[in-house]
N, C-alpha and C positions, 0 to 999 in steps of 0.2 A: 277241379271238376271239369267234365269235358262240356264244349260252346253245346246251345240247342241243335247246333246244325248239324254237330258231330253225333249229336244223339240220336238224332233223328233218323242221321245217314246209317248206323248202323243199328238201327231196329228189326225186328226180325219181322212182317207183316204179315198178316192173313190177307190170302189173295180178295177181293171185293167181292165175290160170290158167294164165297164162304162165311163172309162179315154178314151180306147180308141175306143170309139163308141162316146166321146162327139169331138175326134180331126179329125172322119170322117174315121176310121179305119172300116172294116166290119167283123164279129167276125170270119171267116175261114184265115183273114190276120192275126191273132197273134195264136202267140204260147204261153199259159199260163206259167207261174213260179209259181203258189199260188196265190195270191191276189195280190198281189204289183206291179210285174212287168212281163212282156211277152216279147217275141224276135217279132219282127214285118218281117212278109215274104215280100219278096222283089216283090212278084206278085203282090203288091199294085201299084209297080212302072209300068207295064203293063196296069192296069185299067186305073191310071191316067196320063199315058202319053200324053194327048194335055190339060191337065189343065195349070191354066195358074199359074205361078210363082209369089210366094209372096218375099218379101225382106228379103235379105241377110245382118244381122248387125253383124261385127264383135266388139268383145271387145277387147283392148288390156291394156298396161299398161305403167306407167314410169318405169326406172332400179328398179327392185325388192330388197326390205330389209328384216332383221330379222324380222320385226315388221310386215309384213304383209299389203299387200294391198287392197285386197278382192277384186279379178278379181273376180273368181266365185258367191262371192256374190251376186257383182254387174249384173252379167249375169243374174242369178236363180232371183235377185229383179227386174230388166228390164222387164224379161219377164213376172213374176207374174204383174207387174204394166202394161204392155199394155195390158193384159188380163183384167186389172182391170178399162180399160179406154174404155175398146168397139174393142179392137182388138186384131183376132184372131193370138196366138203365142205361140210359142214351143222354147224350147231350146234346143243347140246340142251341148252336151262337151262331154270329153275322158273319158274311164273308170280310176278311181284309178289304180296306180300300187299298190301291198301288200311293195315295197321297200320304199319309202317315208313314206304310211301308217302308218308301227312302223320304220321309222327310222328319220321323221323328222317333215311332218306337221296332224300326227295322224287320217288323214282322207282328201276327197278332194269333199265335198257334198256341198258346199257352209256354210253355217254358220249361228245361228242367227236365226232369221225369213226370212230367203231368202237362204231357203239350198234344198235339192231333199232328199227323202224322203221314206223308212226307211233307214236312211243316213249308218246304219252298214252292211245294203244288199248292197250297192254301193257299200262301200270301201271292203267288205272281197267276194272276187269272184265272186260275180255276178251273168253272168247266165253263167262263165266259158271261156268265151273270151280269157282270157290270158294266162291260163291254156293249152286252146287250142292252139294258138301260142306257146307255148315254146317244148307242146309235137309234134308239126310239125316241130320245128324247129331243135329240136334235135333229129329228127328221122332223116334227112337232115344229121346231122353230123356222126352218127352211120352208115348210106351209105355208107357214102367218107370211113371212118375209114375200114367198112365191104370189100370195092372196093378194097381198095391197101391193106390192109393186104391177098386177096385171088388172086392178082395178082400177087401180090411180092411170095405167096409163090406156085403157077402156071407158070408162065410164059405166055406171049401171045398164046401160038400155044395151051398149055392145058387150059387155063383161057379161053377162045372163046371155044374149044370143048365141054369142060362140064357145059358151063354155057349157051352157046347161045346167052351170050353178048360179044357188040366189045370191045374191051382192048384198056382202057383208057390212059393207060400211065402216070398216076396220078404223078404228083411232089411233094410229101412230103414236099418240102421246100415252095409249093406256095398253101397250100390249106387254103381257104379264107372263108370257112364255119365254126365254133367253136361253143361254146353253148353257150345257155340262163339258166336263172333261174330267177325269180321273187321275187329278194332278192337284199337287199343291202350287197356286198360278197367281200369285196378289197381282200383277201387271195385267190381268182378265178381268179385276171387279169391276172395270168400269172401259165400257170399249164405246164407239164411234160405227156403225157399221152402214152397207150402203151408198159410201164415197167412193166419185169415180161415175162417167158415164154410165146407162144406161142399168147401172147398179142399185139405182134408189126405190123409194125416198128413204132419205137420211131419216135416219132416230138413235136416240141412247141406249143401248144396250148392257150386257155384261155375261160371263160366267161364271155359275156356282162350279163346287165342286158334288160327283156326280150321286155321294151320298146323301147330297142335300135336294136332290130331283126328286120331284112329286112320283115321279115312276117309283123311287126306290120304297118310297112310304106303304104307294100302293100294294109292291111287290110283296112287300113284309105282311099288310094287310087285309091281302085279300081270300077268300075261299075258296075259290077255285077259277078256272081259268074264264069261264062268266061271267062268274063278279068282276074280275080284273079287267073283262074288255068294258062291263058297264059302267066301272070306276073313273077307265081312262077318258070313255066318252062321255063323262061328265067333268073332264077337265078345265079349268076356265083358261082362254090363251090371250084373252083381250078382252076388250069391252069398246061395244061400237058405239060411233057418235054419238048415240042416244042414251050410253051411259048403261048398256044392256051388256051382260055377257053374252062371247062367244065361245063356245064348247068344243074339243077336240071333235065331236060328233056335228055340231054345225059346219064345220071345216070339214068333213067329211076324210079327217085323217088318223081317226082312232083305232080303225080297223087293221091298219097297216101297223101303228104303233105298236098293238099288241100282237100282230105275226109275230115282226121282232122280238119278242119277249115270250114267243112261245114254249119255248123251254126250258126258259128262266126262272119259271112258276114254278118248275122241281126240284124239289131242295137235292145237295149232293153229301152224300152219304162216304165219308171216311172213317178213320179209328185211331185211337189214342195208342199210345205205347202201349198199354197194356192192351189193347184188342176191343176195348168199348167202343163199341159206336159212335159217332157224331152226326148230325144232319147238319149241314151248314146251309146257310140261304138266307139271302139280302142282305143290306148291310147300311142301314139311315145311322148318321151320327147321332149322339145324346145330349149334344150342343146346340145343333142345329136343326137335328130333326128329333122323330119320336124313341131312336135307339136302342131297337128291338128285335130281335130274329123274327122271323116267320109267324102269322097262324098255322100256314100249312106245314110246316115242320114241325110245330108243337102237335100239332092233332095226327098227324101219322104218329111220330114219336108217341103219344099217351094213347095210343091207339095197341102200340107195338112190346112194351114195356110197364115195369111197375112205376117205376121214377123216371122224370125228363128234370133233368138240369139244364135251366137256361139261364140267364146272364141280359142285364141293364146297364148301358154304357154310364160312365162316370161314377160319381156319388148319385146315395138315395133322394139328393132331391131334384135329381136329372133324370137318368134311366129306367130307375126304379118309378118314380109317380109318374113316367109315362106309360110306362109298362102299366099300374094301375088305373089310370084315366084315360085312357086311349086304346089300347092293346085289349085289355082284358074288358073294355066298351064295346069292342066290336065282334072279341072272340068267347065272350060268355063264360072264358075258362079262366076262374080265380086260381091263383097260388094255392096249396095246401099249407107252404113254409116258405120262409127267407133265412139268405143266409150272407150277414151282412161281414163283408172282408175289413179287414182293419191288420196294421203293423205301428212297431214302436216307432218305426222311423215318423209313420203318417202323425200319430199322435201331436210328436213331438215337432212336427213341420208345419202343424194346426195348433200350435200354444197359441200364437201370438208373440213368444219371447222370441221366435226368432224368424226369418223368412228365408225358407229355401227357393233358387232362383236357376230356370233351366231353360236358355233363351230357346233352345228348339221346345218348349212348352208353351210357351207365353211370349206374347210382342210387348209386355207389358214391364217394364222394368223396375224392381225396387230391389233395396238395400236390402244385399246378402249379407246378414249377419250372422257371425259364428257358426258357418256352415258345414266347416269340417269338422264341428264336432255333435253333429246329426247320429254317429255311430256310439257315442260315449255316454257312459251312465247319468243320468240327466233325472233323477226324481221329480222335481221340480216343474221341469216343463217339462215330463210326463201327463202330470195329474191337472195342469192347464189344459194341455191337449186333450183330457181325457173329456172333457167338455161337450169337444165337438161326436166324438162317440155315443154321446147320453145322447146328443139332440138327434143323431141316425137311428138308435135304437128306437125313438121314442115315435119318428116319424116314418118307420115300417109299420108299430104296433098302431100309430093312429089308423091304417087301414084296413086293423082287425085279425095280422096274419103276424103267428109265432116266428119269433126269430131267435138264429142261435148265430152268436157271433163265432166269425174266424176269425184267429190271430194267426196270419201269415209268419213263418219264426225265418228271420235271417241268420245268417252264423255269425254276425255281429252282436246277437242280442243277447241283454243279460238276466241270466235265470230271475234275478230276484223281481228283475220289472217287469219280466213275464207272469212270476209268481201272482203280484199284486195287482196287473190287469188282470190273470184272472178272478182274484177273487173281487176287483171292483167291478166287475161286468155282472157276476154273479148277483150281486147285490142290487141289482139293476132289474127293469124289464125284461130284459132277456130270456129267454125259454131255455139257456144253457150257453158254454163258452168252449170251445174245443182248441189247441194248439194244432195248426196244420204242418206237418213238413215233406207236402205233396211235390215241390222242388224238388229235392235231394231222395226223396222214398219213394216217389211215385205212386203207386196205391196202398202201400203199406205204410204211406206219411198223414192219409188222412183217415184209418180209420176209426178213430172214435167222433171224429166227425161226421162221417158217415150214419153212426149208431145213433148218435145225435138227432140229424135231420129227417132220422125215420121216426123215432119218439114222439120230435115233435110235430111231425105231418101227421101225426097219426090221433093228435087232440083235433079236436073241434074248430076251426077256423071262425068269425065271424067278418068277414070282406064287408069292406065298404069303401063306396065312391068318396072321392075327396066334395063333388059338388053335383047339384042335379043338371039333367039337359036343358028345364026349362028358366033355368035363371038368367038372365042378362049376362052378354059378355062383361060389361063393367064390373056387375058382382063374381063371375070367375078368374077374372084378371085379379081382385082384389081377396079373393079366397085362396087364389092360391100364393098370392103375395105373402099375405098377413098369416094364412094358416099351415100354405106351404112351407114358405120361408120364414118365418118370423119377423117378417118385415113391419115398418109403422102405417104402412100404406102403398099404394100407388100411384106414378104421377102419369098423363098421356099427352104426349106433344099434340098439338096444332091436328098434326096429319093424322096421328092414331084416332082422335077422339072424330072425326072426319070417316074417317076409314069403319069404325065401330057403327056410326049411325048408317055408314052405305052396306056394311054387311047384315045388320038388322036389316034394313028394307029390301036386299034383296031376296032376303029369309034365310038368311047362315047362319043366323042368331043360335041357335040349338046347339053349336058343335061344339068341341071339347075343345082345349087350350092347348099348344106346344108351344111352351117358355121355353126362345132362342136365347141362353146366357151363359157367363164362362161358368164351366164346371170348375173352377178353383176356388170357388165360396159358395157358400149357401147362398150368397145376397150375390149380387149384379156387378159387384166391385172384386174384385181378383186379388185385391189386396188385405181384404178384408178377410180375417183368420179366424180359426173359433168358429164360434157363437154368436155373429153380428149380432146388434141391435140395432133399434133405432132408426135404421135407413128404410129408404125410401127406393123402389122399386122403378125405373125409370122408361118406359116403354116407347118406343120411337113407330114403331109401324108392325102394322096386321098384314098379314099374306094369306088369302084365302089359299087352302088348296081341298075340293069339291070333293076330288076324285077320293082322295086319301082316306076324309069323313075328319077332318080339323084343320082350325087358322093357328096362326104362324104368330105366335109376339115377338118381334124382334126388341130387345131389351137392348141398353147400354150400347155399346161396339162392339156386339157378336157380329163376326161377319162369315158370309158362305160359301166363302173360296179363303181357304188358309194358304199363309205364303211361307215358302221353306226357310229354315233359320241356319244362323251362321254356318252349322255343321251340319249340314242333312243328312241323311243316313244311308243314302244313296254312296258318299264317300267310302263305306265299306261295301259294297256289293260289287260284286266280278262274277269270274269264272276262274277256275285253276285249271293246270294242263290237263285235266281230265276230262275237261268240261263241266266240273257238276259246280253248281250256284255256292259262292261261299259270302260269309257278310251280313248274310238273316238272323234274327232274332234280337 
């Protein structure tokens, strides 16, 4: 079979005006990039404000392996396949970060004949989104930095004379704004900055990576370009000696922040091999942040279309419950269906019999056992694995929303174990079970999955929150512990339980949760396969972010700047003598 890049390269495209004049776009609504792709103006959202709303499918997935499960494919073949069935549909994922790009899965366009299209425009910059973000966000940090070094070396009574602004009284030990960079950078989590004459004062710093910046959260979650400057200028960047927040908007740097990002709020509009639409825009990890596309490209897309397919990074109990506790908290718009990915390989890599181990995945090292035989008939630790499927099934339906499982088919796989997942899926909560081979067929590989997830959007949904607003952080920490995950509890160090009473009192107590942990288990441990029980949920520090509308549980050693692993993926990326990018995907 030919690489994604070759597939890509030789796609026939529909020039971008066309694309979006066939999804109902009018041509003063886009902003050109060349051929391929345009930023789409949000005044579309004016024109068709009492249109009426087409269905919202989320995809998600079982615990994610080395081997790969094809969310996105499955997304990018759904929606080419209900385009291919008579109905109108779009899909809406996050931009690539450039950090994964070369440092682990070489690109994030989907794959195969079910990818988005020219897949090396996707993954290297775009139309600048995140470029955008990182330069907003470290103009933010260069503020705070510019603020207490010309206060500290002023004073209140001259700092206010000649400057005109009030004196902040910046705490060097509490400032909570640091940088981004759009790299995978472990030697940046922890930096020194400030040394050196006239350069201070010294303090602890560090860099995230730029998918984990409060901008990106906000960008994913805001309504319009309003909200997004009121979001920003309620940023917290510190807290002055008096243990008070200081806000992008006390700093009087919020305004500038969101220039930069002014049209970054417009999602950009591509197309799939087959010619379906895509909106792409933003891009928060599902580890680390809430890992979700856009409001504003779902509500143009259900605006413009009968179906929007969008996509939750990781497993369901990452992407997907943030997507339900967070996403659909602030955009009012419930799923109609889910559409939960699953392969034999995943199964079988989630027995517990055996652990597959992929150091550019995980810094976390255990014992590969019998891992080249991941491809071979395995009954056995099949129907172990199949475990961790029953508990994803079961924790989409706990939020009242039909799901029909995908089984991603590899050509390693054998009929009869597909036979028998499907008929134990069947047998299951599931709303239905469809074999995709959106890879290899492109829209003609998923349709009876397609006929599927119209069936089942088409019952009655009953959505529900995992927890209310008004209950104590302690008890959403512990709900989503014990009900998210099946945990036996939650423990909170020293500093959390610290951080939880200064968030109550300063009145953040209301907001929703974003659980920072590895998506390679249900539970907080990476090693831990299946079904955990029994354990205990281990929470080391909260991160307010204001602007976004939630705090941060940093669990276990999830950390926010991933570092590149022995083989980064950057190894295969060039140019050949033509110039054109080889190495993606």
């Amino acid at each position: 079979m030919l690489t994604d890049m070759d597939i890509s390269s030789r796609a026939s495209l529909k020039n971008i005006t066309e694309l979006g004049a066939d999804l109902g776009l009018l041509p003063e609504e886009m902003m050109l990039f060349g051929h391929t792709k345009a930023k789409v103006e949000l005044s579309v959202l004016q024109r068709l404000a009492g249109q009426r709303k087409g269905k919202l499918i989320i995809v998600t997935a079982v615990t994610p392996t080395p081997h790969g499960e094809g969310k996105t494919v499955t997304s990018i073949g759904l929606t080419q396949s209900l385009n291919a069935i008579g109905q109108k549909a779009c899909a809406c994922i996050r931009q690539p970060s450039m950090g994964p790009v070369f440092g682990v899965k070489g690109g994030a366009a989907g794959g195969g004949y079910a990818q988005v299209v020219p897949m090396q425009e996707m993954n290297l910059h775009l139309t600048g989104d995140i470029h955008a973000v990182s330069s907003a966000h470290n103009l933010g940090a260069a503020a705070i930095a510019a603020r207490l070094f010309h206060e500290a070396r002023l004073g209140k009574t001259e700092f206010e004379a000649q400057s005109g602004q009030a004196f902040l009284a910046i705490d060097p030990n509490e400032i909570r704004w640091h940088r981004v960079v759009d790299h995978n950078d472990r030697c940046l989590r922890q930096i020194h900055v400030g040394l050196g004459d006239n350069n201070g004062p010294e303090y602890e710093s560090s860099f995230d990576i730029t998918a984990a910046s409060e901008l990106m959260a906000i960008l994913a979650l805001s309504h319009d370009l309003a909200d997004m400057r009121a979001r920003i200028g309620r940023l917290v960047l510190a807290l002055n000696t008096q243990g008070q927040v200081i806000t992008a908007d006390d700093l009087g740097v919020a305004g500038a922040m969101t220039a930069i990002m002014a049209d970054a709020i417009k999602p950009t509009l591509m197309q799939t091999l087959n010619g379906s639409p895509c909106l792409i825009h933003s891009g928060p990890f599902a580890n680390i942040a809430h890992g979700n596309s856009s409001i504003i490209a779902d509500d143009i897309a259900l605006r413009l279309a009968d179906f929007v397919v969008t996509e939750g990074g990781f497993g369901s109990d990452m992407g997907f419950e943030k997507f339900c506790n967070i996403k659909v908290r602030q955009s009012g718009q419930a799923p109609a269906a889910a559409v939960l990915v699953t392969t034999l390989k995943a199964l079988k890599a989630n027995s517990g019999l055996a652990t597959e181990v992929d150091s550019n995945v995980s810094n976390i090292h255990v014992p590969n056992i019998n891992a080249t035989n991941i491809n071979a008939q395995d009954q056995a630790r099949l129907e172990a694995g199949f475990a961790n499927l029953i508990w994803h099934i079961n924790n989409v339906a706990r939020y009242g929303i039909p799901v029909v499982v995908a089984i991603n088919r590899f050509a390693t796989d054998s009929d009869a174990e597909l036979q028998w997942l499907m008929e134990a899926v069947n047998a299951s909560a599931a709303f239905g079970c469809e074999i995709s081979d959106a890879f290899i067929q492109g829209e003609a590989g998923a349709i009876a999955l397609a006929q599927t997830v119209v069936r089942a959007a088409e019952t009655e949904s009953q959505f529900k929150l995992l927890y209310p607003d008004e209950v104590s952080l302690e008890a959403k920490l512990s709900t989503l512990a014990e009900v998210g995950y099946g945990a036996a509890g939650v423990s909170l160090s020293i500093e959390a339980k610290q951080q939880v009473q200064q968030l109550t009192a300063l009145g953040y107590g209301h907001l929703p949760l974003c659980m920072a942990k590895t998506p390679l288990s249900i539970s907080h441990d990476p090693s831990l396969k299946g079904v955990p029980k029994d354990f205990v949920v281990p929470v080391r520090e909260l991160v307010l972010h204001a602007g976004a509308g939630f705090i941060t549980a940093l669990v276990g050693n999830v950390m926010t700047m991933p570092g590149l692993g022995l083989k980064p993926g950057y190894l295969k990326i060039d140019i050949d003598a033509k110039g054109e990018i080889v190495g993606l995907g």
